[in-house]
C-alpha positions as CSV (number, residue, x, y, z in Angstrom):
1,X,-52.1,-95.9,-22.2
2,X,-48.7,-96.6,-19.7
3,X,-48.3,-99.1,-17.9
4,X,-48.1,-98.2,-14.3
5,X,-44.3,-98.9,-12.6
6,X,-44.6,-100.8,-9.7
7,X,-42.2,-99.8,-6.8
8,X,-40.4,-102.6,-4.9
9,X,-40.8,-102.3,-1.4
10,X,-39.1,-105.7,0.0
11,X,-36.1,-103.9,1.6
12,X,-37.9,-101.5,3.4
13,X,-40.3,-103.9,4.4
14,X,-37.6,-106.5,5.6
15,X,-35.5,-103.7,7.5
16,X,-39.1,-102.5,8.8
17,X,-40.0,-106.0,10.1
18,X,-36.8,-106.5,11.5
19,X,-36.7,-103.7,13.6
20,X,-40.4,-104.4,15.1
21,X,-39.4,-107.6,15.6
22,X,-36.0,-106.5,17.5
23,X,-38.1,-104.2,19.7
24,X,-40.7,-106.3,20.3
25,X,-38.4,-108.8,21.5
26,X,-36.7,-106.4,23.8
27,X,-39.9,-105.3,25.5
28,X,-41.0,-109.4,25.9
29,X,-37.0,-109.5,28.0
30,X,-37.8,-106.5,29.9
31,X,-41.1,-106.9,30.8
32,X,-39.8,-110.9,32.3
33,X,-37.6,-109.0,34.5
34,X,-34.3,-109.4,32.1
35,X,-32.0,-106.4,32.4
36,X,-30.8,-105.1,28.4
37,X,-28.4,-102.1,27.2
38,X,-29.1,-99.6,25.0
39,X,-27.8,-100.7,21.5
40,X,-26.4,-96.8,20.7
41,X,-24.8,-95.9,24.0
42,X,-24.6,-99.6,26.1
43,X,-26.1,-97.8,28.8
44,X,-28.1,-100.0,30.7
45,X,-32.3,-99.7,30.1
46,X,-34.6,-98.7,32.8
47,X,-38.2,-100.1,32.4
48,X,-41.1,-97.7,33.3
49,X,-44.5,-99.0,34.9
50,X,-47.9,-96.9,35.2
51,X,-48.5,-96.6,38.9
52,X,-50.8,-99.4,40.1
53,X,-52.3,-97.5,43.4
54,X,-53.9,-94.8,43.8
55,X,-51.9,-93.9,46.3
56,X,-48.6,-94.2,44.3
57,X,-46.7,-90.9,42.8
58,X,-47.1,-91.0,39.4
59,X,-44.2,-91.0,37.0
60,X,-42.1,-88.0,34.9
61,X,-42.3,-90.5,32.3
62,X,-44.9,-92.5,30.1
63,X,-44.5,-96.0,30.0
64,X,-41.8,-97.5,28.5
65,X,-38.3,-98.5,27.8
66,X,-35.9,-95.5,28.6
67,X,-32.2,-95.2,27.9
68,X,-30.4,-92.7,30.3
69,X,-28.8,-90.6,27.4
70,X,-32.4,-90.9,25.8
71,X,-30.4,-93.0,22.5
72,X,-33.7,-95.6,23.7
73,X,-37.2,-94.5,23.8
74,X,-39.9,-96.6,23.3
75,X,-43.3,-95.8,24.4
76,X,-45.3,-98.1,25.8
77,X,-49.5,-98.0,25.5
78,X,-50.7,-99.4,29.0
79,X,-54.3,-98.0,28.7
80,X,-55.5,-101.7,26.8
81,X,-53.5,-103.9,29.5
82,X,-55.0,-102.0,32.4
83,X,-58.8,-102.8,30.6
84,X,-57.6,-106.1,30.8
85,X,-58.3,-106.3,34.6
């Protein structure tokens, strides 16, 4: 029998963790109300909401973090803050 070769993930999973961390970081700053650029293009970030009315037009866009030139696109999933309520 061979012995099975185990592959050595650390490095992606340090770069992975990094970037969640970065992001989740960002949306924390946004969501207080902090402005931020877009790391790619320095553009600044615009912050999407779900409409809260019914009466309120609803957006192009999903929630999230948006970039002008689109370098930025982060989704955001509303649907478990608005069971929250």
């Amino acid at each position: 029998m061979s012995e099975t070769q185990k592959l050595d993930f650390s490095a992606v999973n340090d770069t992975t963790l990094a970037s969640f961390n970065q992001q989740k970081n960002l949306i924390k700053r946004m969501m207080k109300g902090n402005t931020a650029e877009c790391s790619e293009c320095k553009k600044p970030l615009t912050l999407v909401l779900p409409a809260t009315t019914k009466n309120a037009k609803p957006n192009a866009k999903a929630p999230g973090i948006y970039c002008a030139k689109g370098c930025t696109d982060i989704e955001l999933d509303m649907e478990a803050v608005a069971l929250l309520k």
